[in-house]
C-alpha positions, 0 to 999 in steps of 0.5 A: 647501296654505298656504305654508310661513311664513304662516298662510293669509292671508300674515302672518308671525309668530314661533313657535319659542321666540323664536329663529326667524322664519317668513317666507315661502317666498322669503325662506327660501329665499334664507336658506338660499342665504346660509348659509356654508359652509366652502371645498371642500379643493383639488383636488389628488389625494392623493400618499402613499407613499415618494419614489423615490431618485436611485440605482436599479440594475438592477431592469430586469426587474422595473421592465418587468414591473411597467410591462407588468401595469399598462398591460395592467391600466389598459386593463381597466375592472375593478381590477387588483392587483399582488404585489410579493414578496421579503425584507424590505429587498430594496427591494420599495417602493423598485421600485415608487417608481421605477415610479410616478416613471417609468409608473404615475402617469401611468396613474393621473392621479387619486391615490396612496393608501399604507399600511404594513399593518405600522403597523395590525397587531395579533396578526397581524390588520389594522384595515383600518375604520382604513385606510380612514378614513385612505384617505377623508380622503386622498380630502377627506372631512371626518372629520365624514362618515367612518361608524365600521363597517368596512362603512360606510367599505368603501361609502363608499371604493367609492363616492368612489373609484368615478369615480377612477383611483387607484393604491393601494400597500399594504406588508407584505400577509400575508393575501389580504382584507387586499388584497382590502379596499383594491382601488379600484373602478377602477385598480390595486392595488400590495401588496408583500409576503415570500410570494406569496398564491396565492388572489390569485394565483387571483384574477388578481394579477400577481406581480413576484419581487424577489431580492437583488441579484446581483454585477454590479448589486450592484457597479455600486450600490456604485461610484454610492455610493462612486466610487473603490471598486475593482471587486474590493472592491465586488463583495466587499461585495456578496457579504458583503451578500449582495446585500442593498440595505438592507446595502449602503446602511447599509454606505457610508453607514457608511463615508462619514460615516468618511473615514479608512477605505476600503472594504477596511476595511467588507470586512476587518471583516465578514469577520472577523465583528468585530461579529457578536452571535454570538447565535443568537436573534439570527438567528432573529429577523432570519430571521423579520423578512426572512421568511427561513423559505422556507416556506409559510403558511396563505395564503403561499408563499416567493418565493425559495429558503429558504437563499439567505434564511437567508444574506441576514438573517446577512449584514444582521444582520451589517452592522446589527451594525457600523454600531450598533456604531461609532456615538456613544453617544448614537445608540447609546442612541436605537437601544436605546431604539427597540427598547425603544418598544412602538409603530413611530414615535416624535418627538424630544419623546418620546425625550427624555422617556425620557432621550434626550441630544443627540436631533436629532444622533442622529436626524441619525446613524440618517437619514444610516446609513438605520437610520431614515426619516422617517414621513409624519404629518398632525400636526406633529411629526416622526415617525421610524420604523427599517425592519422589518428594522432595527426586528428588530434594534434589538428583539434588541439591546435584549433584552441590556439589563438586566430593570430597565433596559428596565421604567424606559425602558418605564415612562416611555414609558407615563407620556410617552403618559398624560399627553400623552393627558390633556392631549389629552382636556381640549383635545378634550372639555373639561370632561367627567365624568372619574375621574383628576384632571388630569396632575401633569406641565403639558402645557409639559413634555411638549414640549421645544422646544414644546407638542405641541398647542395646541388641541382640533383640534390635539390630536386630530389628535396623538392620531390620529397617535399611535394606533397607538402609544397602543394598543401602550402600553396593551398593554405596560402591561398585560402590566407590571401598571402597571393604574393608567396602563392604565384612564387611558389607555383613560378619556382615549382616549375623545375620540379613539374617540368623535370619529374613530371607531376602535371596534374600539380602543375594544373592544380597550382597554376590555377590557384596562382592565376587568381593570385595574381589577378588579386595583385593585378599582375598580368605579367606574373598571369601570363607566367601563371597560365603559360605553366598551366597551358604547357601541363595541359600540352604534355598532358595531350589535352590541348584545347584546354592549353590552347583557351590559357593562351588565349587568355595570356595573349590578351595580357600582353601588351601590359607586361614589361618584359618581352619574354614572356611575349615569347614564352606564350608564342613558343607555347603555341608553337607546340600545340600547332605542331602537335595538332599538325603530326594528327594531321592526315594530309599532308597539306594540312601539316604543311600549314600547321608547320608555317603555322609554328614557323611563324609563332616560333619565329615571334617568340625568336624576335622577343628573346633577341630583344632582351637579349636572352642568349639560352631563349634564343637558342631554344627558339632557334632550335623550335623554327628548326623543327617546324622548319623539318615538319614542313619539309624545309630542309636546307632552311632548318640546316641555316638555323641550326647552324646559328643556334649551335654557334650561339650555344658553343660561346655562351656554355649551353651544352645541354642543348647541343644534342637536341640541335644535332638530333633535328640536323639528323633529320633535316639530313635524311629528307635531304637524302644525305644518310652519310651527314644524317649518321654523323650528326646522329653519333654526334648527338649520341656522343654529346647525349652520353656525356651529359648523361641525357639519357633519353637524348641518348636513347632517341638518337641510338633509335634514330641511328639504328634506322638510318643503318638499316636504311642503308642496309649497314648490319654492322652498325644496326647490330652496335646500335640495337645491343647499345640500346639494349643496355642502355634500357636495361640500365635504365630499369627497362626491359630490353627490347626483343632481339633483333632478326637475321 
């Protein structure tokens, strides 16, 4: 067979819409040597979790315990887990900080991943597809190769990991697959937890039991924090506490930011039960919250008597309630309003914008009385966050306030989230299709001291750190009736579904804003709803359900004004015909499937020209195209992309360019022209690169690196092959194997 470049007698010649030239195989290769990519992330292995705190008493049996089951887990070849289990605050994450400072980090010298399950929990279940892909950008992948299915990731973290000695350290663990799901491949696994799980326990876990403190240790914890306190009045604090360290450390540091008073003062006052609430509902909760219930679950079993816990959460909620209560009013508002926050984290810019006063001075407070800790966040906002426990309280507080009160704070959290998310969506997504016109509030006012975001990139990695809170305001807003604020938030959410994949959120939101907008009587903004709602379900391989949203949506067409979302809903099921035709086995059946796109694609083509939308009728150029190659259609498709590249050069849509020269390439090879198959492929390569589209680069490095070896061209499949090597090595990927002779 002839070289790949030449037409057999050695001329090269141009052949590819005039964008690329066909050289020969030598002077390929060493182009595709020469495209740039982006340097691999540093080595560093990942660090995530808690620090360890200076002062640490007592936990000796705990600690050694804890050191014995991961030395004798580390000599294992298979994974291990641990079950870290007590009250919440009995300073269960805080152990296992002090064991990774002291031990485990040098048994597990390749990284630590942590999570709080606590942060991704919604009506009781976990959105592990989500911690996963926390966990593989943890790892240096590069968001553009982390898959969108909870299987996907799972394969992925299994394999990345597989060569690692990790130590993954997961908090607040309910239920037995939600740790089962983050086991390393080899390493061990650290859960913490208030009841024991006993099918993990069946599974081979250790478990580590963390009581309260007892009086000595209790004692000897005080007098580090407080020196002069008289060993008599420490050790009364400490039974007041219950032994509790989250009660005792909000205690002293009550006390040290009060000079004039001694310790006598923290024991005379909850003695006397001064700031008690004297609620029951109260105590109930902070029981709840500590998992003071002591009884057993359908997957759980109490780690420690139930009264004994009864007694630990009276005592905390006790200490909560005169540490809240003698704070200044300005800190004493922020408490309030970080019960009233639907999510778990909230920033300064925030607070202020439901009507937070001296905010840095408060937050300054809520650190120093450790009510609040700061959150690790890849963003640049600060993100605070009370402990669990703390969080319980604070939700009891704001329960006294007034009904009016709490739906106006709530309200302007709501209108904080969805202007910011629409600010977020026109930086990411740019001029796109949208039913709500742009924020009256300029993004500049969102931001008191400066901008939330400042670019595309900027703002997507503010809309992923904020998700899980995104996701708590939809549902309030739901459950309020603000169904205007519920659909507009879900429409903005888009970009950051759609970009970082969180498909289960698409669902979850796109089905709460169908019911917004059939409460407004929008079928325009239904359609939108449900078109999301389908396109989640697509990605997420389950069609019939993407398929009976469609279904719904087209029945509403004719009510809606504008013709795109005719075409939005016709694109839609384009793509599941598509789908449903590559799981065809014959090929007659593909056939009709492809016309069957063709078709619908075509539709969606025809609304898009009406408006005229120039972006839409690119995309939809390029899906006839694509159906046009699944139908074997070649020249037909060639006409197309043709037209669809032309339209993209004038109005500036670059990003498209090589997903138009990667179809080309393939209407090439069924033409049986290998030579205009390459050079469309290296001009989808080139355009990729510079775009920093990295998973375009990669498909069109695969596909290149075919048609070598279909041509029998070494040269240039060696060039492609080792490109492609580094290309995933950069990406945080392991390297495929090497290539044969």
């Amino acid at each position: 067979m002839s070289s790949l470049g030449t037409d057999g007698g050695g001329a090269t010649y141009n052949s590819v819409s005039g964008d690329a030239v066909v050289v020969g195989p030598l002077l390929m290769a060493q182009h595709i040597e020469g495209i740039q990519l982006p340097p691999a992330a540093p080595a560093a292995p990942p660090c995530q979790g808690p620090p360890p705190t200076r002062v640490f008493v007592n936990r000796t049996e705990e600690l050694a315990g804890l050191r014995d089951a991961a030395l004798a887990l580390a000599a294992d070849p298979e994974p291990g887990v641990v079950m870290v289990v007590g009250v919440g605050g009995v300073g269960k994450t805080q152990l296992v900080a002090q064991a990774v400072r002291r031990e485990l980090a040098r048994l597990f010298p390749d990284g630590q991943l942590y999570v709080d399950l606590e942060d991704h929990r919604r009506d009781g279940a976990v959105d592990l597809a989500a911690v996963l892909g926390g966990f593989l950008r943890a790892l240096g992948v590069h968001k553009d190769y982390v898959p969108g299915r909870l299987a996907e990731r799972t394969a992925l973290f299994r394999s990345v990991a597989a060569p690692l000695r990790l130590l993954v350290k997961v908090d607040n663990v309910q239920h037995a697959p939600e740790a089962r799901a983050l086991v390393p491949p080899q390493g061990l696994l650290v859960v913490t937890g208030r009841r024991a799980l006993p099918s993990l326990l069946m599974d081979g876990a250790v478990l580590i039991d963390v009581a309260p403190l007892d009086d000595r240790a209790g004692t000897e914890l005080v007098r580090r924090w407080y020196a002069d306190a008289d060993e008599g009045t420490a050790a009364d604090v400490v039974r007041l506490c219950a032994g509790h360290p989250l009660a005792l450390r909000a205690a002293v540091e009550w006390l040290a930011a009060r000079p004039q008073l001694t310790l006598d003062d923290v024991v005379r006052d909850l003695t006397a039960g001064r700031y008690g609430t004297g609620d029951d509902g109260a105590r109930e909760a902070m029981g709840v919250a500590m998992g003071a219930s002591g009884g057993a679950t359908q997957d759980g079993v109490g780690a420690s008597g139930g009264p004994a816990q009864d007694g630990v959460g009276e005592a905390v909620d006790a200490v909560l309630d005169a540490v809240v209560a003698e704070v200044s009013d300005d800190t004493r508002h922020l408490y309030d309003l970080f019960g009233v926050l639907p999510g778990t984290t909230a920033t300064a810019d925030l607070l202020r914008a439901v009507g937070a006063t001296r905010v840095d001075a408060g937050l300054g407070e809520l650190l120093s009385s450790r009510l609040a800790v700061l959150v690790e966040s890849a963003d640049r906002p600060q993100r605070y966050r009370l402990h669990d426990v703390v969080r319980a309280h604070a939700r009891q507080c704001a329960r006294a306030l007034p009904e009016e009160r709490r739906r106006f704070l709530l309200r302007l959290v709501v209108d904080f989230y969805a202007d910011a998310a629409a600010h977020g969506d026109a930086l990411v997504l740019g001029a796109r299709f949208r039913i709500q016109p742009p924020p009256v509030r300029p993004l500049a006012e969102l931001g008191a001291k400066e901008a939330l975001f400042t670019g595309g990139a900027d703002a997507l990695e503010w809309l992923d750190a904020e998700r899980d809170n995104l996701q708590a305001v939809i549902r309030i807003a739901a459950d309020e009736g603000w169904h205007q604020e519920v659909w507009r938030l879900c429409e903005s959410l888009w970009a950051l579904y759609h970009s970082r994949k969180h498909l289960a959120d698409c669902v979850e939101s796109g089905l709460l804003g169908i019911e917004a907008a059939q409460h407004e009587a929008r079928p325009d903004v239904e359609i939108r709803m449900r078109n999301q709602v389908a396109r989640a379900a697509y990605e997420l391989g389950d069609l019939d359900r993407a398929e009976s949203q469609l279904d719904a949506a087209a029945g509403l067409l004719e009510l809606a004004g504008d013709p795109r979302l005719s075409g939005v809903v016709w694109e839609s099921r384009g793509l599941i015909a598509l789908a449903r035709g590559r799981s065809e086995e014959s090929p007659h059946a593909m056939g009709e499937r492809a016309e069957e796109a063709r078709q619908l694609f075509e539709r969606a083509l025809a609304a898009n020209r009406a408006v005229p939308d120039p972006h839409g009728v690119v995309v939809q150029s390029y899906n006839v195209a694509q159906a046009l190659v699944a139908g074997e259609r070649w020249t037909d498709a060639l006409g197309v992309l043709d037209e669809a590249a032309e339209v993209a050069r004038t109005t500036g849509d670059e990003p498209m360019l090589p997903r138009i020269d990667l179809v080309r390439a393939q209407s090439f090879v069924g033409l049986g022209s290998l030579d205009r198959a390459v050079a469309a492929t290296v001009a989808a390569a080139d355009r990729a690169a510079s775009l920093k589209q990295f998973a375009k680069l990669d498909q069109a490095l695969e596909l290149l690196a075919a048609l070598a070896d279909r041509a029998e061209d070494r040269t240039l499949r060696a060039a492609c092959e080792e490109k492609l090597r580094e290309l995933r090595r950069n990406m945080g990927l392991e390297p495929p194997a090497a290539p044969t002779a």
